[in-house]
N, C-alpha and C positions, 0 to 999 in steps of 0.2 A: 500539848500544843507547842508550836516552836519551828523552826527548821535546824537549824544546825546545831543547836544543844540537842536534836530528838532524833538526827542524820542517822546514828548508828542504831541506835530501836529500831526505826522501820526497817532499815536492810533486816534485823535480827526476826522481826516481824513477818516479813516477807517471806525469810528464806524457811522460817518455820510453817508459812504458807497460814500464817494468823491475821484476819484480820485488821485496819486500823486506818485511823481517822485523822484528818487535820484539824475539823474543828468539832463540836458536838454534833451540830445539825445533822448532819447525814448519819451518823452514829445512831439516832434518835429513831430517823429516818427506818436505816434497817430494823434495829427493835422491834419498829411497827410491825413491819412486815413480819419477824418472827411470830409475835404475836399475834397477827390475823393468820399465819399460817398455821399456828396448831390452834386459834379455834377453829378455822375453817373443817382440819381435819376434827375433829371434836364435831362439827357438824354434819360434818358425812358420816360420822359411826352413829348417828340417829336412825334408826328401826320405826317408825310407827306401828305400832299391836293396836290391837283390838282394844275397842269400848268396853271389854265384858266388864267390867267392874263398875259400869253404866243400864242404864235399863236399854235394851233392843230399840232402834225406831223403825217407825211405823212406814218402811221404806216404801212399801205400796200403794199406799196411802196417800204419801208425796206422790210418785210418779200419776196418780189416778190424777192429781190436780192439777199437772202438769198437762197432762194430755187433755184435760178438759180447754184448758185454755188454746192447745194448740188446734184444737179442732173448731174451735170459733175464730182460729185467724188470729189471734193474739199473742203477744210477744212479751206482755207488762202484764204483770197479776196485780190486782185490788188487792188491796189495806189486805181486805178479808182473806183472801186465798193465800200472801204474803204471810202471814200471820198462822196460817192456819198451816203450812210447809213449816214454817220452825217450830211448830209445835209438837210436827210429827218426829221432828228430830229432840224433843223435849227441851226447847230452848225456851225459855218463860214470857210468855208474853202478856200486853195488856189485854184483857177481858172485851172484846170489841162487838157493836151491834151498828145494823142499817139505821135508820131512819129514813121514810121517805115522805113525811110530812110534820108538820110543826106538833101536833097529835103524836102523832107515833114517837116522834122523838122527847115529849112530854112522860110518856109513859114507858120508854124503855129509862131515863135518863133517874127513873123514880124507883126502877126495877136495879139499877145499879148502885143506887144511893150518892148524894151528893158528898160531894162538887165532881162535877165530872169535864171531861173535855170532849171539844163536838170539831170534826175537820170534814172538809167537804171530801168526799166518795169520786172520786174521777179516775183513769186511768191514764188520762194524756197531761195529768199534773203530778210533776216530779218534787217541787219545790213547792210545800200548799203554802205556806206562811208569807212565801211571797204575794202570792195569791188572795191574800187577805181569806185565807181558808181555813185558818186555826184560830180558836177563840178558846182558853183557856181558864178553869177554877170557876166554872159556873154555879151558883150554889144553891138556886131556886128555880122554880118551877118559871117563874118572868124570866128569868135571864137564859133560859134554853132557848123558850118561844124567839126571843128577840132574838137568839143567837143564829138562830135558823134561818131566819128570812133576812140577817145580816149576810152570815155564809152566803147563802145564794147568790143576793147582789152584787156582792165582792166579790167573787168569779165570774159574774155574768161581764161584770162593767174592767177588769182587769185581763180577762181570757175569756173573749166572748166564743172561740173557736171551740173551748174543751168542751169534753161530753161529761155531766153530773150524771149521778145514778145515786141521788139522796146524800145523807150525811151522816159521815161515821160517830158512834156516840162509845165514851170509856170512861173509866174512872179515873178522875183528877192521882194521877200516882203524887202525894207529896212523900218525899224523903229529903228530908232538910240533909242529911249528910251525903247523898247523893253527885257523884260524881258523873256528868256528861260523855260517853266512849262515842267511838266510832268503831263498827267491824263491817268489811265490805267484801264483795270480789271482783273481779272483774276478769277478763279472759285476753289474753296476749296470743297475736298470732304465731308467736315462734312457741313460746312457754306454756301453751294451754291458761286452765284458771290459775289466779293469782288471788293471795286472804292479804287484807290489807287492815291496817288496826291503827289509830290514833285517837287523840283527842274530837267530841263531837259537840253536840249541837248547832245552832245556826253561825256559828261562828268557825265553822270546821274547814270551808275556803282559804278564808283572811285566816287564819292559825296555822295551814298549811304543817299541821305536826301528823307523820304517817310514816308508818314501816310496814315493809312488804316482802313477803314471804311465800313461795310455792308450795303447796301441800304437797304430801298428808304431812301432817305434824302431829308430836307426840309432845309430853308436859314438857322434855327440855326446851325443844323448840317456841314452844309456848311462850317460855318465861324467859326466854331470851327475846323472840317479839317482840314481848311488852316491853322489856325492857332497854328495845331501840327507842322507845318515843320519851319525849318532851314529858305526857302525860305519864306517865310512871310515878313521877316526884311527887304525885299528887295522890296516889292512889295508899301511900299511908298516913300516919297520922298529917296531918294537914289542916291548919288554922283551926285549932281546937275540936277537930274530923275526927273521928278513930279511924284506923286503916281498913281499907275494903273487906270482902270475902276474898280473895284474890284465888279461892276455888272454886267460888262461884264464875270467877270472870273464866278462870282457864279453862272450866268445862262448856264454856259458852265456844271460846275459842276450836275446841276440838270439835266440839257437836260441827260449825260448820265446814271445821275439817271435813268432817266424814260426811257432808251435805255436799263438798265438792266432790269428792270421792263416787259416792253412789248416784249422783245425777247428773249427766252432762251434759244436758239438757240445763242447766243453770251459768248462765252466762254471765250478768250483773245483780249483786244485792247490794243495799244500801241498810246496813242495823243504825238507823242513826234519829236520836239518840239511845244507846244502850246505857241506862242507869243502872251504875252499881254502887251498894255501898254496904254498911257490915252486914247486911243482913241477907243479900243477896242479891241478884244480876235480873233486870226487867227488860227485854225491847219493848222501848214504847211505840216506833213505828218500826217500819220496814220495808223498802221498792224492792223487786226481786224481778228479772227478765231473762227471757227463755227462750230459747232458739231451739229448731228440729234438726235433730241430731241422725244422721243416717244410722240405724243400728251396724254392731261388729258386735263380730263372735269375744274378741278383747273388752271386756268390761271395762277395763281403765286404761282405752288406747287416747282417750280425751287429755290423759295429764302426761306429765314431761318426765315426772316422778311417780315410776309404779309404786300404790300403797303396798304395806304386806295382804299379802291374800286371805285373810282368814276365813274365807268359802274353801279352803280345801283342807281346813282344819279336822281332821276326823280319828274315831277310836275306833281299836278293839281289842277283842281279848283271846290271850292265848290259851291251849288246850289248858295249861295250869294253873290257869286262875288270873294271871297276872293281866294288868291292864297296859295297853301301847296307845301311845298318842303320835298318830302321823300326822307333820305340821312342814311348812316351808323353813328354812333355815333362815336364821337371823345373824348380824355378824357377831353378837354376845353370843354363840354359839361356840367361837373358836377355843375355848378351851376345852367343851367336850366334845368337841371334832378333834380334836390334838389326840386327846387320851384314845377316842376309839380306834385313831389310825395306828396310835400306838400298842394298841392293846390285841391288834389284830395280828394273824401266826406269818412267820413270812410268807411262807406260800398264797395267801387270799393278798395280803401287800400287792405279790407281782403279780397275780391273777389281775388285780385289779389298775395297777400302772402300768404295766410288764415293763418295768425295770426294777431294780434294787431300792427300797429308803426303809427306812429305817422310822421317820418322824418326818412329816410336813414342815416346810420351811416358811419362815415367816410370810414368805412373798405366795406362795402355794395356799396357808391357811387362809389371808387376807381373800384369795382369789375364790377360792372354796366356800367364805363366808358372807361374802359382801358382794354381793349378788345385783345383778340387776333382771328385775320381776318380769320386764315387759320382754328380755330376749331370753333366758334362760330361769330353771327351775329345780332346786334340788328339796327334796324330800325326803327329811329325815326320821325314823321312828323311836323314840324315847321313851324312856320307865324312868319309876321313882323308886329309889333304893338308899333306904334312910335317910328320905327330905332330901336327895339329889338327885339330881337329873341324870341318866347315864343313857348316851346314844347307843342304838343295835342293829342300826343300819340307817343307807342311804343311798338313795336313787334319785338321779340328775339327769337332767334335757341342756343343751343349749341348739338353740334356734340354728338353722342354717343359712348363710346370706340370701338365699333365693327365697326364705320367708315363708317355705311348704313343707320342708321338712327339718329332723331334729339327730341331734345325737345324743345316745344315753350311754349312761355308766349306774353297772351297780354293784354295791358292796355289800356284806352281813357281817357281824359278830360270828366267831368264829362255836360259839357255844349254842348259835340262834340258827344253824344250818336242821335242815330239814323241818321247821315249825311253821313254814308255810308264809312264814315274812316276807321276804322275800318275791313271791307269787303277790300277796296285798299289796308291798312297794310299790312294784312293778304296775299294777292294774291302778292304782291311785296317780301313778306318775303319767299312764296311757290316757288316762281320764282330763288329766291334767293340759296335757297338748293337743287331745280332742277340743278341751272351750275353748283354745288359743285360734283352731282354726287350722291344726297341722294334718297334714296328711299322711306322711309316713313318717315312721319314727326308725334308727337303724344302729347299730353301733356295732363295735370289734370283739371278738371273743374268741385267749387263747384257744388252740387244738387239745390242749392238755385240762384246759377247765369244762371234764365232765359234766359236771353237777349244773353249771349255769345253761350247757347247749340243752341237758334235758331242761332245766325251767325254761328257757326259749321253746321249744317244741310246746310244750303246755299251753305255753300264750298263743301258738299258732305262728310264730314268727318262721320264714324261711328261713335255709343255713345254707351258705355258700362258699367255694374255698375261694380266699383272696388270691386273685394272680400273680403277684408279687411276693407274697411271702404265705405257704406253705402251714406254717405255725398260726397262722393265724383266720379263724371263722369270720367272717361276713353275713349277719344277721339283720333281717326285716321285715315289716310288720307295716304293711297298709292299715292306718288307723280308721 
């Protein structure tokens, strides 16, 4: 700091075109920005993959209850059908029964064992406790009854407007080391759904602690999430607490990942409160609301961010035995996208760019692997050769502006020509821009690249000379 003792550094500064500061603040200032700028990027090289290391949910099963409620005119799903949606996605919930009289709810509260908690059943009450609708830690047979025909009263004389349909009866969850969450979503008219996670219970307003995040998310994103809120600090050892499952909480998190994902017909949930602590993650309630969704041929034209596709994940096997996995391209792919291009003869190289390279450049590889799902689509086929992964082809779309049709490009391993690859690529990648809704698919192919004008003919595709350049085929295929 200084001026005229530090006159001649900055000229020297300057002219070396470095940086420099007068005082710290703004120094600090940029930092920051360094800093948000490579996590930032650090968060765009996030992938979300597949659950498989999860059990399957019962996707159908949600959409079934979904649809029930929409054909009754309804927009807000019961305790029960809320409860019964994150189940399907195996997200743990309380144990929940109707009651719809002081009896009934005598004898399921007995079938659950005590203490249990009882909350009035309504779907036009969002807030029950407001409501004088939650009555907690019941421990007898007297305190149900009474709890019952309190519940009632206390909606009747607080919300005489709302509609009851009896009273939800559970088991008292106690976890003394229990930590209070929140996990929500909500749906933004520019951004699609939004997964929102803070601290919970009835004090989740007035705490105003919440980070928010566009799906799909995968465990970095996850645990970087969590680890925008307040409550975080809380979630390990804490006032004599041992620290959470903090795998219980993330696979909570992803489940309703992929509940945004496959339903978009889910517009608002409310997980709150989500009790977690070492032993595991509970929603003890949950609001969930549902809007009708026009269908599209685009399963996830609903989010802002395409998930990875793993509906176009598929095997087979070649005459040799060997097994191939055709899967959509990930950007941790770019090292074995690097070596196949490299590995490739020159001739399939210009076949394939029709220019000269030699190796993809940083800017080429990034472009090739870091994809976006909802305009374009590349599909690449993989083997395992001594616990590595090694690419042997690849076949890509990207959309056209007018949103009907596409262009494709395809490659092979130069050792992988005539085993019929090639032809599979090609019909998974055709398959591919059929769900999207495309109609023609069309792309360039030298005069000199024999071998791919016959795989075009096999597919049916027409071949036409371009007008402008002679060398070069005109290929297409009404999908």
């Amino acid at each position: 700091m200084g001026e005229s003792q530090v006159a001649e550094s900055r000229v020297a500064f300057n002219l070396a075109k470095k940086p420099n500061f007068r005082t710290p603040e703004p120094a600090v200032e940029v930092f920051s920005y360094l800093s948000a700028y490579y996590r930032n990027q650090k968060l765009l090289m996030q992938m979300p993959g597949p659950l498989s290391h999860h059990l399957e949910p019962d996707v159908e099963a949600a959409r079934m209850i979904i649809d029930g409620a929409l054909q009754d005119r309804r927009k807000i799903l019961s305790e029960m059908e809320s409860k019964a949606l994150l189940s399907a996605f195996h997200i743990p919930v309380a144990q929940t029964m109707i009651a719809h009289s002081p009896n009934e709810a005598l004898l399921i509260a007995q079938q659950l064992g005590f203490p249990v908690v009882m909350k009035v059943n309504s779907r036009d009450i969002t807030h029950k406790t407001d409501a004088g609708g939650v009555l907690l830690n019941l421990a007898n047979a007297q305190a149900v009854t009474v709890a019952y025909h309190a519940i009632i009263a206390n909606v009747k004389l607080n919300r005489p407007d709302a509609r009851m349909d009896g009273v939800s009866i559970e088991p008292m969850v106690v976890k003394p080391n229990g930590r209070e969450l929140m996990v929500g979503v909500t749906y933004d008219a520019v951004f699609g759904p939004v997964i929102t996670f803070g601290a919970g219970g009835t004090m989740v307003e007035v705490m105003g602690d919440r980070a928010v995040v566009l799906p799909p998310l995968n465990t970095f994103l996850v645990k970087d999430l969590i680890q925008s809120t307040h409550a975080a600090k809380m979630l390990g050892t804490f006032r004599h607490m041992p620290p959470v499952d903090m795998a219980a909480l993330e696979s909570v998190l992803l489940r309703v990942s992929e509940m945004v994902c496959e339903l978009p017909a889910l517009t608002e949930m409310d997980i709150n409160p989500l009790i977690v602590d070492e032993h595991g993650a509970l929603a003890a309630d949950a609001r969930i609301v549902i809007a009708l969704r026009q269908p599209s041929a685009d399963r996830y034209a609903h989010m802002a961010i395409y998930p990875y596709p793993t509906h176009l994940i598929s095997t087979w096997q070649l005459a040799d035995g060997r097994n191939i996995t055709i899967r959509p391209i990930r950007p941790e792919d770019a090292e074995i996208e690097q070596a196949f291009v490299r590995g490739l003869s020159e001739e399939a190289r210009y076949f394939r760019f029709m220019f000269s390279v030699q190796e993809l450049s940083q800017t080429m590889l990034l472009r090739f692997t870091q994809i976006d799902y909802s305009r374009e689509m590349a599909l690449i086929a993989v083997t395992y050769e001594q616990d590595k992964e090694i690419e042997l082809g690849v076949a890509r779309f990207s959309i056209n502006p007018e949103g009907e049709s596409c262009e494709f490009a395809l490659v092979i391993a130069d050792a992988m020509q005539g085993k019929g690859l090639g032809q599979k690529l090609m019909t998974a990648l055709m398959d591919a821009a059929r769900a999207k809704g495309l109609k023609v698919m069309a792309g360039e192919v030298l005069k000199t690249n024999t071998n791919m004008l016959k795989l075009m003919n096999r597919l049916g595709f027409s071949v036409e000379d371009r007008l402008d350049d002679d060398n070069i085929k005109r290929v297409s295929k009404i999908l």
